[in-house]
C-alpha positions in Angstrom: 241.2 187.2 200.2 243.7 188.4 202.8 242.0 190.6 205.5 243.6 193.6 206.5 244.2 194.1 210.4 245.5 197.6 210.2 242.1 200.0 209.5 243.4 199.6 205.5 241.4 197.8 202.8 241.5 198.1 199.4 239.6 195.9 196.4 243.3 194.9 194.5 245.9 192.4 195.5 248.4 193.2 198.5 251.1 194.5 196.5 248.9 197.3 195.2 248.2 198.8 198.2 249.7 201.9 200.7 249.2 199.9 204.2 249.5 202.3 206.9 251.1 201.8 210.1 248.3 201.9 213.0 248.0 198.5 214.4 244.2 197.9 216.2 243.7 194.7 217.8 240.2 192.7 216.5 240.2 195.1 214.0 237.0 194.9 211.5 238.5 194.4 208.1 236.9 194.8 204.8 236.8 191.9 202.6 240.2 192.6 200.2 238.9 192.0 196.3 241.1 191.6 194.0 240.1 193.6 190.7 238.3 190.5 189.1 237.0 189.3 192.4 235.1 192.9 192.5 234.3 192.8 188.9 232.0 189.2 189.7 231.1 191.1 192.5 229.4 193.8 190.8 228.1 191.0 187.4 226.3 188.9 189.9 225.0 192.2 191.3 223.8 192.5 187.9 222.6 189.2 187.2 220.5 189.6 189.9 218.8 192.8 188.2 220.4 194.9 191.1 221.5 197.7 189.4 218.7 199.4 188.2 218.4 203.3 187.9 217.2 205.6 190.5 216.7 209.4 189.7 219.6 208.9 187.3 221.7 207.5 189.2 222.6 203.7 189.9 221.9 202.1 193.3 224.8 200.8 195.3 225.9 198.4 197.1 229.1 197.7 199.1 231.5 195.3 199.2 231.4 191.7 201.7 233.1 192.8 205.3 235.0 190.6 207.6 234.4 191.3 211.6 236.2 189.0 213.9 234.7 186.1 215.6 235.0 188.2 219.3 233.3 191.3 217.7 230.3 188.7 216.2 230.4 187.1 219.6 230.5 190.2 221.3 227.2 192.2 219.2 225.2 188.9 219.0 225.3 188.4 223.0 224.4 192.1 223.3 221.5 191.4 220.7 220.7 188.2 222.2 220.2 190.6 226.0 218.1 193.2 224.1 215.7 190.4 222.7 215.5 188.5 226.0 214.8 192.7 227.3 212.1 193.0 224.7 210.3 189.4 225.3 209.6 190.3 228.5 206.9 193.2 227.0 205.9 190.8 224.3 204.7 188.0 227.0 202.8 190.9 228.7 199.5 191.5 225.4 198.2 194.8 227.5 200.9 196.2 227.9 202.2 195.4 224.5 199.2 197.0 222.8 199.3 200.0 225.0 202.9 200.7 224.0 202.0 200.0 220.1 198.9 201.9 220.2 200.1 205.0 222.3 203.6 205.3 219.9 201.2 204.6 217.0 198.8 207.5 217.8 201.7 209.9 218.2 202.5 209.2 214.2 198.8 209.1 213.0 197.9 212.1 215.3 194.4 210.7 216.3 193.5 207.8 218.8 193.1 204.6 217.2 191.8 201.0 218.8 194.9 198.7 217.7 193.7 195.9 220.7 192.5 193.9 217.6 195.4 194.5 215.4 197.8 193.9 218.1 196.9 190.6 219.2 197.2 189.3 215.9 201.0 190.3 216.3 201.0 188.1 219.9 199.7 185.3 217.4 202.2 185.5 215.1 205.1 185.7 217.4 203.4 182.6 219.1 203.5 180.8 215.3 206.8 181.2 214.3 207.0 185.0 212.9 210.2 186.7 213.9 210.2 190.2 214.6 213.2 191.3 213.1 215.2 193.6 215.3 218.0 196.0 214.2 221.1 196.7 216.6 223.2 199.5 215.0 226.8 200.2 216.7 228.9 202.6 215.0 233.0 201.7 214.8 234.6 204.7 217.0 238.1 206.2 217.5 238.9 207.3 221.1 242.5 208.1 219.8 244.4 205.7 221.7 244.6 203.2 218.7 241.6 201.0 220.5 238.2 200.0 218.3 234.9 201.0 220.6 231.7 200.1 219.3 229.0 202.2 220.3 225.4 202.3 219.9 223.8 204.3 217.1 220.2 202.7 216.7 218.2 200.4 218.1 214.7 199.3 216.3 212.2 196.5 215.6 211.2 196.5 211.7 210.5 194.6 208.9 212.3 195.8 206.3 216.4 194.6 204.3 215.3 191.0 204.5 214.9 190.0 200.8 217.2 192.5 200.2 219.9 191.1 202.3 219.6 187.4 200.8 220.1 188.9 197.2 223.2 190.4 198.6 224.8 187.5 200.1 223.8 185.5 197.2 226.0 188.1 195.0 228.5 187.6 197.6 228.8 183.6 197.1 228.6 183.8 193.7 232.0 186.7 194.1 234.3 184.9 196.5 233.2 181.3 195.4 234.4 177.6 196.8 237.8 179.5 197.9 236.3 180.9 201.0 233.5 178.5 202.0 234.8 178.3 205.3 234.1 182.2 205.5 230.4 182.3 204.2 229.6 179.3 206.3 229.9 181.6 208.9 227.4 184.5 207.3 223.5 184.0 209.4 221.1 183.6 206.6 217.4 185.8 206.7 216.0 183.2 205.0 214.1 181.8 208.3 213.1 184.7 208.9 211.2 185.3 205.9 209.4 181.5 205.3 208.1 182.0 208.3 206.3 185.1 206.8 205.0 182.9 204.4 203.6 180.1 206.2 201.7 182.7 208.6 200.2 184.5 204.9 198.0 180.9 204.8 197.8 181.6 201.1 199.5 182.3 197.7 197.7 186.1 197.4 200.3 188.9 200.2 199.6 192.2 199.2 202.6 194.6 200.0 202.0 198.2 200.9 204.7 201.2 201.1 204.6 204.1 199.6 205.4 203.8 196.3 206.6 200.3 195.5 207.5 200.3 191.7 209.9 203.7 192.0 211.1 203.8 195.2 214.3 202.8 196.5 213.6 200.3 198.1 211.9 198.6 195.2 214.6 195.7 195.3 214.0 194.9 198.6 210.3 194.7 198.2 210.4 192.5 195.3 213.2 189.9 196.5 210.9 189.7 199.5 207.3 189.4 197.6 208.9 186.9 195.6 210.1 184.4 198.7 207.1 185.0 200.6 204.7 183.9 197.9 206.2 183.7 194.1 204.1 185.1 191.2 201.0 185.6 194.0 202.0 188.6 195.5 201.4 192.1 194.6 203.4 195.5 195.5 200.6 197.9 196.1 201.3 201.6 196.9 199.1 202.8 200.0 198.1 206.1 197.5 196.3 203.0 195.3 194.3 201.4 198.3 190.5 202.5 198.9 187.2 201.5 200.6 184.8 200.2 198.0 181.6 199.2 200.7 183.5 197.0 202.8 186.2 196.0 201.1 189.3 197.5 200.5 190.8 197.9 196.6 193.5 198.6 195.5 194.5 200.2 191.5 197.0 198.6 190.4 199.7 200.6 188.1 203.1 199.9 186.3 205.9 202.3 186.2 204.3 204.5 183.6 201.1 204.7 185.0 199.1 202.4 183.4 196.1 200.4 184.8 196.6 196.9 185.2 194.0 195.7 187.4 191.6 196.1 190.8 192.2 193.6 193.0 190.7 193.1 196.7 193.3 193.4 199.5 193.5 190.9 202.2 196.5 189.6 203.2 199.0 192.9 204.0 202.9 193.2 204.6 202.8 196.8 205.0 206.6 198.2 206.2 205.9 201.6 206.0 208.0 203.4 208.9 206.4 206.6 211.1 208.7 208.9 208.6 206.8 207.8 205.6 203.1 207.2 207.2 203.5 210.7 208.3 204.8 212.2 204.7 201.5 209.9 203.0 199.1 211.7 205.8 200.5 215.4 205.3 200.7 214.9 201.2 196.5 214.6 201.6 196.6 217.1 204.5 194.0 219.1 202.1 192.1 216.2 201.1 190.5 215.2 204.5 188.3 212.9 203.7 190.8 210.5 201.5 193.2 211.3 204.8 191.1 209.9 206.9 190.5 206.5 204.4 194.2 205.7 204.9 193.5 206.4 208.9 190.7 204.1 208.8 192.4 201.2 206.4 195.3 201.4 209.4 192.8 200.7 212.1 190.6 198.0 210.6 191.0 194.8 212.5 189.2 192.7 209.4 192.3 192.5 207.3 194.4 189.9 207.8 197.5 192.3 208.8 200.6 189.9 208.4 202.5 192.9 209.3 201.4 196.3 210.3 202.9 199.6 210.3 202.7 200.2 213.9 205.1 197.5 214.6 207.6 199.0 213.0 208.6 200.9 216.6 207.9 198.5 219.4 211.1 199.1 220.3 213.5 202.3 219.5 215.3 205.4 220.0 213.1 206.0 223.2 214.2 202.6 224.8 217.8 203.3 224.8 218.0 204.0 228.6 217.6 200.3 229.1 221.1 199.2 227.4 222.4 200.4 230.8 221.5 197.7 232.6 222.1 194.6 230.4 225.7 193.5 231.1 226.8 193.0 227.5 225.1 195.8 225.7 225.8 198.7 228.3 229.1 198.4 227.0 228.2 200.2 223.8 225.6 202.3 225.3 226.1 205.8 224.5 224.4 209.1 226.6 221.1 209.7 225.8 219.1 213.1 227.0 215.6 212.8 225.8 214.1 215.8 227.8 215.0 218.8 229.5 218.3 221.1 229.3 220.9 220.0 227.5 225.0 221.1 229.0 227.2 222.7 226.6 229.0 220.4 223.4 228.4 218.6 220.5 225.6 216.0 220.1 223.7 214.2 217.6 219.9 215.1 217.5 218.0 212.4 216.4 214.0 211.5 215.8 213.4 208.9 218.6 211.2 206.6 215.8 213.4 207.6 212.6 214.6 205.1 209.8 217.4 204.8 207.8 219.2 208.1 209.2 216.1 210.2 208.8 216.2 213.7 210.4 219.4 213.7 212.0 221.7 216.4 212.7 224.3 217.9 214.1 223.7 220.2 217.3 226.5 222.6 218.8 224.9 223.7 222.0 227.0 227.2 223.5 224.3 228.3 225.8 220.7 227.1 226.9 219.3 224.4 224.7 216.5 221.9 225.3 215.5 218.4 223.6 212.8 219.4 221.0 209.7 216.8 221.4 210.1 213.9 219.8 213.9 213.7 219.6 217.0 212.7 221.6 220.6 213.8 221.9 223.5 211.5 221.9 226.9 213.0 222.1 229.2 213.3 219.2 230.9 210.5 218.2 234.5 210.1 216.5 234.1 207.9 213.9 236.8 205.3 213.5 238.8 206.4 210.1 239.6 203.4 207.4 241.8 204.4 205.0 240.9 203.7 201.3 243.9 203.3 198.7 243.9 201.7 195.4 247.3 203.2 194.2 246.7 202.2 190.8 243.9 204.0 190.4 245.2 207.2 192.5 242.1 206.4 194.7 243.0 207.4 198.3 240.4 208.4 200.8 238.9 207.1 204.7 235.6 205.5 205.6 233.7 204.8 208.2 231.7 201.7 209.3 228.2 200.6 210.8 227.4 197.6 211.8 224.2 195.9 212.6 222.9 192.7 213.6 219.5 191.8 212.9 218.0 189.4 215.3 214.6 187.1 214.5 212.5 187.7 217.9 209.8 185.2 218.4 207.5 183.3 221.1 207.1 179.7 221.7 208.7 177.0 220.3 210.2 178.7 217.5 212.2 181.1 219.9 215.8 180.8 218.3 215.4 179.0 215.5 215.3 181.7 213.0 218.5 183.1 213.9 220.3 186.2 212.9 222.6 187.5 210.5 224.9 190.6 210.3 224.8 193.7 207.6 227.0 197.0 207.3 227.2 200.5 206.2 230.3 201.6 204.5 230.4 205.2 204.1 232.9 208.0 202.9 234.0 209.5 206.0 234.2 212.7 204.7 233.0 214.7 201.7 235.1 218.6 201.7 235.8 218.6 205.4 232.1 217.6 206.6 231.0 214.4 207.7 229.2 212.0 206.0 226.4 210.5 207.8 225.7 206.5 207.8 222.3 207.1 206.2 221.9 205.4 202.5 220.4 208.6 201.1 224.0 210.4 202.4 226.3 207.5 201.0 225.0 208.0 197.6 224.8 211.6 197.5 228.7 211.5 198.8 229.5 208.7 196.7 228.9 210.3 193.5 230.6 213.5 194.5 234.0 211.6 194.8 232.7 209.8 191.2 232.2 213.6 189.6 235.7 214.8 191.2 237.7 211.9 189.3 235.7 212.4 186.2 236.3 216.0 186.5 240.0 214.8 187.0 240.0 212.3 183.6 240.3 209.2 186.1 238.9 206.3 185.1 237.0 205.0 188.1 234.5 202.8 187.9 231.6 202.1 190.1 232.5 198.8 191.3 235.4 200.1 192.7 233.6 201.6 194.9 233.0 200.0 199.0 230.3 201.7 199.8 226.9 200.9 200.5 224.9 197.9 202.4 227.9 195.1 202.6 227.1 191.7 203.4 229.1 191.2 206.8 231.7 188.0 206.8 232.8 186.4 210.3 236.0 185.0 210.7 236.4 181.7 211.4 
């Protein structure tokens, strides 16, 4: 492997490439495959049952990046100031359960009693359980050949951290003994997750989401059931969950529908974010009284809730102000306008409690313009172009990057000790002259425009030629 320090990055040896000229210092460099290197790439992807279909379509994921050690250094310090930030309102349980509950509320749309629920979270983070907490910064272009990082997303949720190990694992298995010294340097999730398990207290977890056996996220949910308790678990959509006296059941289906069994649920991961509790809630919007089941199974405090949906937000979009004043993070802290008038320009408008680039737009703002309720407005940022060439194949388009470093928070004696690792988005930058956001959904949809336009072409371009997706994130040694 031979990083690229000049913004180019392409997955065949050296000598196949177009390098352009543009020189960036500490450049973030994507991991240089060569065409078998990719090709293991992609079969351990698909030894790992990775690949499966969604709506037609196979599910992607992006080849290993390489940041510099300064950059790691730089986002894990900034991280480390944004945990320290949010420990303080973890120490304080009142306060803590008045921010959970009131942010809670806003998604369910009716007051709920979380004080129970909550403290059980204080518990955890008192055992061992790391809250896991994303720090997005998007790779910017001020057009005086510079790199800027600046802050996209900021959120505390359980979700990526089974999928993440698979994707290292495929990433080993890729670049092999040759780079050791490189994936030495990768923080593993793995912490993270056993300490999941050895909070559970038993063999039987129930996971809750949506819908578990189709969605895309299905991976995810699986790698993780697995590790946190093997052949014990169960993936359990929150439509299959019902009061039975007082217990809670739940109907368990396969893909095609069929019964399996009834079992009695316990023990719950549930990692649905406010996006999706709200879609489940206005799907029975004419069925009140089932509504108000899934209300109720939220709010009772005799499950043993490992991890509940309205932990999913302690921190995010709304707590951006507070970058400002942490000396390593207000670096990459970006503008943000929650309320009131808005000047003239070009901003991102984004839900302050969205996931995975869920309503987001773009808002050109000419005359009078306010913050709807429930958003914020960031300006417009430039997004640092990475040209894409594999003259061979006639391949030749930019990308854009996302980083994010995912943080364990937790209480006590097991503060630190879970670690952290690093993740990317690698996204076409472009699709016919608009913008492709950093959201998965976009990728994909972008991705297999460029995938009809060579087919339409007779190219021969396959998909593990392909960057983009959620890369496993190298550091430089």
């Amino acid at each position: 492997m031979n990083p690229l320090g000049n913004g180019a990055f392409c997955p065949l040896p050296a000598a196949s490439c177009v390098l352009q000229p543009l020189r960036v210092r500490n450049m973030i460099e994507i991991a240089q495959f060569t065409t078998d290197q990719a090709k293991s790439y992609w079969h351990s992807i698909n030894q790992l049952k990775l690949n499966f279909i969604h709506q037609n379509q196979p599910h992607q994921y992006g080849f290993p990046l390489i940041i510099s050690a300064e950059i790691a250094d730089q986002l894990y310090q900034a991280s480390q100031e944004l945990e320290d930030y949010i420990l303080a309102l973890a120490t304080d349980a009142d306060a803590l359960n008045e921010r959970i509950t009131q942010r809670f509320n806003s998604v369910v749309g009716q007051p709920l009693n979380l004080k129970t629920i909550n403290s059980y979270l204080v518990k955890h983070l008192q055992s061992g359980l790391g809250i896991p907490i994303n720090y997005d910064v998007l790779v910017t272009d001020n057009f005086q050949s510079s790199l800027s990082l600046k802050s996209t997303e900021v959120q505390t949720s359980c979700c990526h951290l089974g999928w993440m190990r698979l994707m290292l694992q495929a990433a080993r298995t890729a670049l092999g003994k040759s780079h050791e010294e490189l994936l030495d340097k990768l923080f593993e999730p793995e912490k993270g997750l056993k300490a999941i398990k050895q909070l559970s207290q038993t063999p039987e977890i129930f996971i809750v989401d949506v819908d578990p056996i189709r969605q895309v996220t299905r991976i995810d949910l699986q790698a993780m059931s697995e590790l946190v308790s093997g052949s014990g678990s169960h993936l359990i959509s929150i439509y299959e969950i019902y009061r039975q006296g007082n217990n809670w059941l739940a109907d368990i289906h396969d893909s095609a529908g069929r019964l399996l069994k009834t079992v009695k649920v316990v023990n719950i991961i549930c990692r649905m974010v406010p996006g999706e509790v709200r879609e489940v809630l206005s799907t029975l919007q004419n069925q009140p009284d089932r509504r108000q089941e899934i209300v109720d199974f939220f709010s009772d405090s005799s499950l043993n809730w490992i991890w509940h949906p309205a932990w999913q937000n302690i921190f995010d979009k709304r707590d951006l102000a507070a970058f400002k004043n942490l000396p390593t993070a207000q670096q990459h802290y970006v503008e943000t306008i929650q309320q009131g008038d808005v000047p003239p320009g070009v901003y991102f408008q984004k839900s302050v409690d969205g996931h995975g680039g869920a309503n987001q737009s773009i808002v050109k703002v000419q005359d009078k313009y306010s913050v709807p309720e429930g958003f914020i407005l960031q300006p417009y940022l430039v997004k640092k172009r990475f040209k894409y060439i594999v003259s061979e194949q006639g391949l030749d388009f930019d990308c854009s990057v996302e980083l994010r470093i995912m943080r364990n928070l937790s209480l006590g004696t097991a503060r630190n000790q879970s670690g952290a690792y690093f993740m990317a988005r690698i996204a076409p930058y472009e699709v016919e002259g608009e913008s492709v956001k950093n959201g998965m959904t976009e990728i994909h949809k972008a991705m297999y425009h460029i995938l009809d336009q060579y087919k339409q072409s007779s190219r021969n371009i396959h998909h593990w030629q392909l960057p983009f997706g959620f890369s496993p994130v190298l550091i430089q040694p």
